[in-house]
Every structure is written in C-alpha cells, then in structure tokens.
C-alpha positions as a Markdown table, in Angstrom:
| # | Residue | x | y | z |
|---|---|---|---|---|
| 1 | Unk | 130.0 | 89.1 | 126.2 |
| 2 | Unk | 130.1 | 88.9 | 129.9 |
| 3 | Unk | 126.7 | 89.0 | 132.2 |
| 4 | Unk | 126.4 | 92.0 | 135.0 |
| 5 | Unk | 124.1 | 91.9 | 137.9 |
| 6 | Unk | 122.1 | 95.9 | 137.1 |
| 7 | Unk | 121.9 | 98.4 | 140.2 |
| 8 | Unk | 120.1 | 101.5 | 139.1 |
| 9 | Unk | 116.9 | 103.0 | 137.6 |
| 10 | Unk | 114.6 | 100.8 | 135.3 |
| 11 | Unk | 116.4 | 101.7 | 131.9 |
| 12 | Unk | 117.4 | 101.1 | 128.7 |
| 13 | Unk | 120.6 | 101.4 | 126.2 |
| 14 | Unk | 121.6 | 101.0 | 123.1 |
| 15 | Unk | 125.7 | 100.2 | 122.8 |
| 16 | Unk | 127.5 | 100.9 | 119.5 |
| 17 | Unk | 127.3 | 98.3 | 117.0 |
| 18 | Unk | 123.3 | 98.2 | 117.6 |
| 19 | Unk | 123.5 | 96.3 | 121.0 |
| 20 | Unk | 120.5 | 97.0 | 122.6 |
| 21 | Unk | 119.6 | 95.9 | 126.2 |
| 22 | Unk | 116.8 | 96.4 | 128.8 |
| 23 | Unk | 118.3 | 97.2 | 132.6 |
| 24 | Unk | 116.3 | 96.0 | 134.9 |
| 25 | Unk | 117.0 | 97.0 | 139.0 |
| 26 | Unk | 119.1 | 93.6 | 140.6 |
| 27 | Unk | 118.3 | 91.9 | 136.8 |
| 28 | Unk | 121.1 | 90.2 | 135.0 |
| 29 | Unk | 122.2 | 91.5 | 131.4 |
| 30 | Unk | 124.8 | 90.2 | 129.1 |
| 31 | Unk | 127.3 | 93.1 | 127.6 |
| 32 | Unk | 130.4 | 93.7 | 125.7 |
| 33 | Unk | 133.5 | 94.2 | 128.2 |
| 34 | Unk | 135.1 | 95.8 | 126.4 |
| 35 | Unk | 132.4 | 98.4 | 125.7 |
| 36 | Unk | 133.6 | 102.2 | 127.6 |
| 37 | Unk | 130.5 | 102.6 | 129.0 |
| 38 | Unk | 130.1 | 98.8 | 130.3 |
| 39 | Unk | 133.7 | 100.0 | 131.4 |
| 40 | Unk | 131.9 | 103.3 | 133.5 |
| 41 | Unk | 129.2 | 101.5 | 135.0 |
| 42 | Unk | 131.3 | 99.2 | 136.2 |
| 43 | Unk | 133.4 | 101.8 | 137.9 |
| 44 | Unk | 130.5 | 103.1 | 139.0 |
| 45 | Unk | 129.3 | 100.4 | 140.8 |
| 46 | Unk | 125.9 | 100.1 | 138.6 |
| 47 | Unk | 127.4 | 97.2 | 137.3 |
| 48 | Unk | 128.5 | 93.9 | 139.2 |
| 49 | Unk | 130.1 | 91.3 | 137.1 |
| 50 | Unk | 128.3 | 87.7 | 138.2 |
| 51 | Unk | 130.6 | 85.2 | 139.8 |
| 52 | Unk | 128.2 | 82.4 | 138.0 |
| 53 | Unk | 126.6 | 82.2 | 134.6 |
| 54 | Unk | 123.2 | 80.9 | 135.9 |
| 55 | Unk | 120.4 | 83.5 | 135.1 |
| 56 | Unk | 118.1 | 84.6 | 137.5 |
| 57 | Unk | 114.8 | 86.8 | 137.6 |
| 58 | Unk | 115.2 | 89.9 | 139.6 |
| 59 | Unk | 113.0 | 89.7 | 142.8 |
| 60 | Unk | 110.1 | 91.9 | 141.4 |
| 61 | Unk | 109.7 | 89.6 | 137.9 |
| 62 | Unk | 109.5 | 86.1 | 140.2 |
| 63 | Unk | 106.2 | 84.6 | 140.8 |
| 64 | Unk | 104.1 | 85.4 | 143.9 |
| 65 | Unk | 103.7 | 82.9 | 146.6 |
| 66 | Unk | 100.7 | 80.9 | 146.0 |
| 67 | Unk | 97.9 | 81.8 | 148.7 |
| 68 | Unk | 97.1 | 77.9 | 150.8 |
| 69 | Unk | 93.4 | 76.7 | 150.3 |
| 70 | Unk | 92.4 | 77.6 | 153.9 |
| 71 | Unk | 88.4 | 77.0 | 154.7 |
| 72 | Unk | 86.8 | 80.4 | 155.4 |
| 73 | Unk | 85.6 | 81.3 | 158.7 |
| 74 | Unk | 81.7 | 80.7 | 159.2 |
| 75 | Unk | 80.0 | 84.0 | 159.1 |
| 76 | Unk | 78.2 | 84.3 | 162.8 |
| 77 | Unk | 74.9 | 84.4 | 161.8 |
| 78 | Unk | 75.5 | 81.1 | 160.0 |
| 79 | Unk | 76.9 | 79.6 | 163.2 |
| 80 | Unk | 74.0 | 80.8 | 165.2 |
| 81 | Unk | 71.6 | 79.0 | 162.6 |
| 82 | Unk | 73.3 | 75.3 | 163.5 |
C-alpha cells in the first residue's frame, strides 16, 4: 500500500479485492500500487504519490481558528449614561 495526496471531486471507490476508500479533495489515501486504476489516476495527475508518510487533514477537515476573547464595544447609549 502506498499513500496518494487526492486531486479531484469528493468521491468514493471500491478497488478489487473489496478495497474500499473515501477521496477526499487535497486528502491523503492509502492504495494498492499496483492496482490499474491507482495506476490511471496516477497518469492522470489525480493522484500524487506523498514524498512523506506523515498524514495530514485536508484544509477543509482542520479546525477553525479560535475567535480571541476581545471586550465588546460599549453600545452609545450606555456610554452616554456614564
């Protein structure tokens, strides 16, 4: 098994020998090499071998930036009160 960086659609497949995997748009997968469709997507550049075998989320799965705790502007009428 070898892991691929996914370019493409949101998708699924299901490889011969009941390899199933879920392709997720700049996710990484693991897939059979040797497999002939691995093989085509590779050609067609849907599929980019990773240099490194460290896993990362894509982009869209990674938590959102935490919002600072910033005190909220005084309302005018409250400032006019003081």
């Amino acid at each position: 098994m070898s892991r691929y960086v996914y370019s493409g659609p949101l998708s699924a497949v299901a490889l011969e020998g009941g390899r199933e995997a879920v392709l997720i748009p700049g996710g990484e997968v693991e897939l059979p090499a040797e497999n002939a469709w691995v093989r085509e997507m590779i050609a067609q550049k849907r599929l980019t071998p990773v240099v490194n075998a460290v896993a990362r989320p894509p982009e869209e799965l990674k938590p959102a930036p935490r919002a600072e705790n910033k005190p909220k502007p005084e309302a005018p009428a409250e400032k006019e009160k003081k």
